[in-house]
N, C-alpha and C positions, 0 to 999 in steps of 0.2 A: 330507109332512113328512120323511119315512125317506129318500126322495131326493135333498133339499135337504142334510141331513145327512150323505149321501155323499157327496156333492158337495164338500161343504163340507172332509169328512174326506179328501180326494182332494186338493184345493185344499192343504191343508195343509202335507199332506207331500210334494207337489210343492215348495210353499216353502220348507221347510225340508232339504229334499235340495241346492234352488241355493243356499239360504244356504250349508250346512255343507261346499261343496264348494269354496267361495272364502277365502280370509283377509286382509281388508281390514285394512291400518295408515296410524294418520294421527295426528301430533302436531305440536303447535304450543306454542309456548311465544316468551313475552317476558323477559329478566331484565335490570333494573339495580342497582346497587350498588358496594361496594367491600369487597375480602376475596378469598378463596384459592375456587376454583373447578377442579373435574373432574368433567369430561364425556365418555361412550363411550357411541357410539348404536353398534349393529350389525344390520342388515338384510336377512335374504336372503329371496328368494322362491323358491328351491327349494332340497332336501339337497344335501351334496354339494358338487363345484365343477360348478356349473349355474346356470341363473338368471344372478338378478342378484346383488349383493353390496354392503353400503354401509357400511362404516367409517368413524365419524368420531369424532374424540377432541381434547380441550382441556382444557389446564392450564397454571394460569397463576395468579399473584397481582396485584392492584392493582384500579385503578379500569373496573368493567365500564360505559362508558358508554351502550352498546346493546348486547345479545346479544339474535338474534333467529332463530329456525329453524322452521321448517316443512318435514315429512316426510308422504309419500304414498305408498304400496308398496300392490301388490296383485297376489296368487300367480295364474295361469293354472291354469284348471281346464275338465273338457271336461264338460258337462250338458245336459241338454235342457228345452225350454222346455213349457208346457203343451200347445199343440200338438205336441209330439215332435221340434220340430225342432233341430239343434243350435245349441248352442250354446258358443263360446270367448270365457271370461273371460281378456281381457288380462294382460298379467304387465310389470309397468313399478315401477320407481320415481322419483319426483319429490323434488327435496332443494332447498330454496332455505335460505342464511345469509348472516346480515347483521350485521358484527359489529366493532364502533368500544373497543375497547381497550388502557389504557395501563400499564404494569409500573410499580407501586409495591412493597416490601415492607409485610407489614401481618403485625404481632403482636396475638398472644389468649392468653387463659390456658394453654388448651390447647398453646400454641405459637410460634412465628416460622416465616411464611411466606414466602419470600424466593425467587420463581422467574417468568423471564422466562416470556413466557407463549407457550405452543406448541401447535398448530391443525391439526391433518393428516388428512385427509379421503383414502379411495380409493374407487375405484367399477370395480366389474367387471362386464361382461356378455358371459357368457360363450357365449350365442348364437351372438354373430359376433365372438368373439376378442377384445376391446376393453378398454382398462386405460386411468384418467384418475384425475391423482394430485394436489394443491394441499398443501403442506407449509410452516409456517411454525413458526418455532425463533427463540429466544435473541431472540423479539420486545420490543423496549421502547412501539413505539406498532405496533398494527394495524387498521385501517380496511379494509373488505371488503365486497364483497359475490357471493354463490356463488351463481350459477344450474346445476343437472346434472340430464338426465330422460336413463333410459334404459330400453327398452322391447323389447318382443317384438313383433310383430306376426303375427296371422294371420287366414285368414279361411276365412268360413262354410264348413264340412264338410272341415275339412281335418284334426280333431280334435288340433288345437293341435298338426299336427307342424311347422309351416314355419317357420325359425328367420331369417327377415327380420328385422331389428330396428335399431335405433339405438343410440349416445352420444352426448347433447352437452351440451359442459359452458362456461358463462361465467363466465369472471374477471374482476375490476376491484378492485383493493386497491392500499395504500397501507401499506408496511411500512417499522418502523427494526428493521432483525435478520437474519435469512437467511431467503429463501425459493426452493423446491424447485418446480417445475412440472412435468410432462411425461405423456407418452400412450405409450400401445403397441400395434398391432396386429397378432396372432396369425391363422394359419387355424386355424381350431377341427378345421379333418378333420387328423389327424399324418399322414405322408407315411410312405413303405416304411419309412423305417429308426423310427418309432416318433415322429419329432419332430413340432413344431409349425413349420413355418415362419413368417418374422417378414417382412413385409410394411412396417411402418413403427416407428418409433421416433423419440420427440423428447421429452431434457431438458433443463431448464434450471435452474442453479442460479445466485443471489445475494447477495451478503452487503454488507450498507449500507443504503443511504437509496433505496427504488423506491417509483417507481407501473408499476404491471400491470395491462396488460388484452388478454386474451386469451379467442379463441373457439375451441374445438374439435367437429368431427364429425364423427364414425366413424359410417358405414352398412357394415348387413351384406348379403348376397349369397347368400343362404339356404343354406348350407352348414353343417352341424351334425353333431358327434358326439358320443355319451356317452363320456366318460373317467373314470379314478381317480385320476391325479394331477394335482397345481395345480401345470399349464401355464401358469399368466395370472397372472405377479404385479405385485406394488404394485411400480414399477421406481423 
């Protein structure tokens, strides 16, 4: 019985060493309606400028005819399994929005609400140097839909140092107003004189009546370094 007990008390706190060494995020959410709405999610899986990173913000008044987002993040951590062996918990995050609305102004007692509605999303992974940006302004109708998974990759007993990873992000929207797209990739190692050099760059801006659809993928090359300043911005 005393064995069993051990055992058990063993078991335990094996479990809860991998639980508390990981931090799983996951929301989901559906909204319809009509009326004044703000929105800012922000999601990193590591301090710092490290990891990954996911900003996204919307505001906007009128008719929400779908709003729909779904978020999955989960921080990389190094532990061992019962057996002793290692073990690396992945470090990614998943972002999919889907999201059909049109600019009315709408008053309340409180107020008049009177603002095209604006949508701007960035995602960094800083891994392997990578910036992807989706930015919508001064919209009267938006129709969208956002697929972006970005991730780390490594494997068994490498204790989560190999900074392989990925970006890839799909667009497909239908806007009346200005929209903002574009990517950027950094080498994460900075060069003699302290920089980062830039590897690629693509924006695009629009102002009027578009449909978009665009696919982007950035793979890394395992190359990684710690830094202090944010090298990798929203461009």
């Amino acid at each position: 019985m005393i064995r069993k007990l051990i055992v058990l008390a063993v078991l335990a706190m094996t479990l809860v060493s991998m639980a508390g060494a990981a931090n799983y995020m996951y929301e989901k959410s559906t909204i319809k309606g009509v009326g004044y709405r703000n929105l800012e999610m922000v999601i990193q899986t590591q301090t710092g400028q490290a990891g990954h990173k996911l900003v996204e913000k919307q505001t906007g008044s009128g008719n929400v005819i779908l709003s729909r987002i779904e978020m999955e993040a989960n921080r990389d951590a190094w532990n061992r399994d019962p057996n002793g062996n290692g073990v690396c918990c992945p470090d990614y995050i998943n972002f999919t929005s889907e999201q059909e609305l049109e600019y009315m102004p709408v008053s309340y007692q409180t107020g008049t609400y009177d603002q095209k509605w604006i949508d701007k999303l960035c995602v960094q992974n800083y891994y392997i140097g990578a910036t992807v940006v989706e930015v919508y302004t001064h919209a009267e109708h938006l129709q969208k839909k956002t697929e972006v998974k970005t991730r780390k990759e490594c494997s068994l007993g490498d204790e989560c140092g190999s900074c392989n990873g990925a970006l890839e992000a799909n667009f497909d929207s239908d806007v009346i107003g200005v929209a903002h797209i574009g990517w950027l990739s950094r080498d994460p190692v900075a060069n003699e004189k302290g920089r980062h050099n830039e590897y690629g760059r693509s924006v695009e801006d629009l102002t009027g009546v578009f449909s978009i659809e665009k696919f982007i993928q950035l793979w890394g090359n395992e190359t990684c370094q710690e830094v202090q300043v944010d090298w990798l911005p929203c461009i």
